[in-house]
C-alpha positions in Angstrom: 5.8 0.9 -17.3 6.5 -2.2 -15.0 10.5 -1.2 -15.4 9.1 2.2 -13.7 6.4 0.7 -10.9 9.2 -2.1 -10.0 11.8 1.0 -9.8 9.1 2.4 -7.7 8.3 0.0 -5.0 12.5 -0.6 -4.8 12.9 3.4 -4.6 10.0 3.4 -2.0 11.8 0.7 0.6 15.0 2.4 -0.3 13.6 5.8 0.8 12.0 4.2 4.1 15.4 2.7 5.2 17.5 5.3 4.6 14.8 7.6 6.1 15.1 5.0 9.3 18.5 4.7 9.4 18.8 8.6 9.1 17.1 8.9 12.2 17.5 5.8 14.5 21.7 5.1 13.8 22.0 8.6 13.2 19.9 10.6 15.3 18.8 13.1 12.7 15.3 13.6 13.4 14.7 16.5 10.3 16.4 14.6 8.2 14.6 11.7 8.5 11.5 13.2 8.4 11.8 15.1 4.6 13.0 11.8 3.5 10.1 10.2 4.5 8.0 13.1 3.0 9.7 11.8 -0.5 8.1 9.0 -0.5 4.4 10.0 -1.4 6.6 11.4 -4.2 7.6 7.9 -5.6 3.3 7.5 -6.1 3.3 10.9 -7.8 6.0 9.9 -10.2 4.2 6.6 -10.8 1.5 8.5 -11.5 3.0 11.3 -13.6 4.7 8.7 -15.5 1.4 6.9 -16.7 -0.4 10.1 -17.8 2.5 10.7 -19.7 2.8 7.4 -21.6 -1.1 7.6 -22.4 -0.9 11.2 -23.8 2.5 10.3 -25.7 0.0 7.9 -27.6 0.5 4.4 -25.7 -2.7 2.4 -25.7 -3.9 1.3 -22.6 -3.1 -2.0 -21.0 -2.4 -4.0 -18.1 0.7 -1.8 -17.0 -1.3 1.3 -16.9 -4.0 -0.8 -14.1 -1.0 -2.2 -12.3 0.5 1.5 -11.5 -3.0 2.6 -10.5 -2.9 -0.6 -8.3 0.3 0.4 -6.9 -0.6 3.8 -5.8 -4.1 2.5 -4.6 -2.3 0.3 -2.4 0.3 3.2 -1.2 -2.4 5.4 -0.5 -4.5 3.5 1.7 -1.6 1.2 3.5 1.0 3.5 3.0 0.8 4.6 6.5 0.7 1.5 7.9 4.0 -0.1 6.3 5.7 3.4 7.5 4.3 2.5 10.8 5.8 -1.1 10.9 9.2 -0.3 9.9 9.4 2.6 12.2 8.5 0.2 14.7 11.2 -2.1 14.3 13.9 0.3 13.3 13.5 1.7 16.7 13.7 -1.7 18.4 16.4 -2.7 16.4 18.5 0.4 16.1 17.6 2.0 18.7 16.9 -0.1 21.6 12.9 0.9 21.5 10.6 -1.8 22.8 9.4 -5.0 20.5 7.0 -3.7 18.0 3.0 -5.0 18.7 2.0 -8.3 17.1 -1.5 -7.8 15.4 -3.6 -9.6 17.8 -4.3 -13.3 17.4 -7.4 -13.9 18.9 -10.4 -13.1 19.7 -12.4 -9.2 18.8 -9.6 -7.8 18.8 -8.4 -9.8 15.0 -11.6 -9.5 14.6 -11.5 -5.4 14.8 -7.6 -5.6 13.3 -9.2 -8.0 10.2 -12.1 -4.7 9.6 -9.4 -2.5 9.8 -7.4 -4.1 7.1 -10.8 -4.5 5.3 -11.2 -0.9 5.5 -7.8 -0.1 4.1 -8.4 -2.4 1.3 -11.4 -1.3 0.5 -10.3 2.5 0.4 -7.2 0.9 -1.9 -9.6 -0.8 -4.3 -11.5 2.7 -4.4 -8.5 4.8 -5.2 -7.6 2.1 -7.5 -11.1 1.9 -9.3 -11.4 6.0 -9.4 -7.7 6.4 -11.5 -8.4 3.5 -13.7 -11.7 5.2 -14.5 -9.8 8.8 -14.7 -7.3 7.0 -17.5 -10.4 5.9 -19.3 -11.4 9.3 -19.7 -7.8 10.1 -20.6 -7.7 7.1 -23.4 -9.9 4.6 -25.1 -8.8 1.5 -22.9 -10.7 -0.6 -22.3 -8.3 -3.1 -21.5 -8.6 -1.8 -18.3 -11.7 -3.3 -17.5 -11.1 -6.2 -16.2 -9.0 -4.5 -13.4 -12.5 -3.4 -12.1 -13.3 -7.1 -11.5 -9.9 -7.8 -10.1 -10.4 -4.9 -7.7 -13.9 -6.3 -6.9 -12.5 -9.9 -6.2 -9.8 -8.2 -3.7 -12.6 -6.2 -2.0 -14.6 -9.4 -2.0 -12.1 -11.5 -0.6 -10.5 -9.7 2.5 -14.6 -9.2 3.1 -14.1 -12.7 3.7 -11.8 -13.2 5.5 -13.0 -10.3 7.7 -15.9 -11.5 8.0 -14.9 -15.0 8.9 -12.7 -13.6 12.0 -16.0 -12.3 13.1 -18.2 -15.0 12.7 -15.8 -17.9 13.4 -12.9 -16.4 15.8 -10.2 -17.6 16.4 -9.3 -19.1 19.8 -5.6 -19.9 21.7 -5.1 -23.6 21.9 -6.2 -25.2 25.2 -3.4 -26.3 27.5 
């Protein structure tokens, strides 16, 4: 199982940059757009993968959490990563302007820091909902402790959000 998520994330990246590369040094805008409808596939494969293992008799453990972690994670921030790269392939390949910074200061890390809360959250959730739907598949409760793992992620990027509220962060004077 981690041979296939670490195959995975590699086949994900190698997707996005062909996909990028397809349509910034190459200018083939269809292209480049169903490769980067492939890569939702990668999370469906992960997926696929793990039901598979559990029904072929494998008994539940950490592996099976980490691939629900992984698609959790490319589910909810997905978008974003997509997002980033696009943003610099264009700059970079393509002479498009310098990709936005997340802000530094101020509301406005605040807001970015709830954001990124938000997507975590919704990753933990998606996380939480396919470890419980593997449960139901197989007597595992090894994965258990993955729900207190996904709590302590929640909890901490609560944190940190909350702390960019609370205590924001201000440029250096001078």
């Amino acid at each position: 199982m981690v041979s296939l998520i670490v195959a995975g994330e590699i086949g994900f990246w190698v997707v996005l940059a062909l996909a990028l590369v397809v349509r910034y040094a190459l200018g083939w805008r269809r292209a480049s757009t169903a490769l980067l409808l492939l890569l939702p596939v990668v999370d469906l494969v992960i997926l696929g993968a793990t039901v598979a293992d559990l029904r072929g008799g494998a008994t539940a453990d950490w592996t099976h959490g980490l691939a629900a972690s992984y698609v959790g994670f490319s589910v909810s921030f997905g978008h974003r990563l997509v997002t980033w790269a696009d943003g610099h392939a264009a700059h970079r390949l393509a002479g498009g302007p310098v990709p936005p910074r997340p802000p530094r200061y101020g509301r406005e890390r605040a807001a970015y820091e709830w954001r990124t809360f938000g997507l975590t959250l919704l990753s933990c959730t998606v996380t939480v909902a396919l470890i419980a739907a593997v449960q139901l598949l197989a007597d595992a409760p090894a994965l258990d402790s993955w729900y207190r793992r996904m709590a302590l992620v929640a909890g901490v990027n609560l944190l940190i959000a909350a702390s960019y509220t609370v205590f924001p962060k201000r440029p250096k004077a001078g």
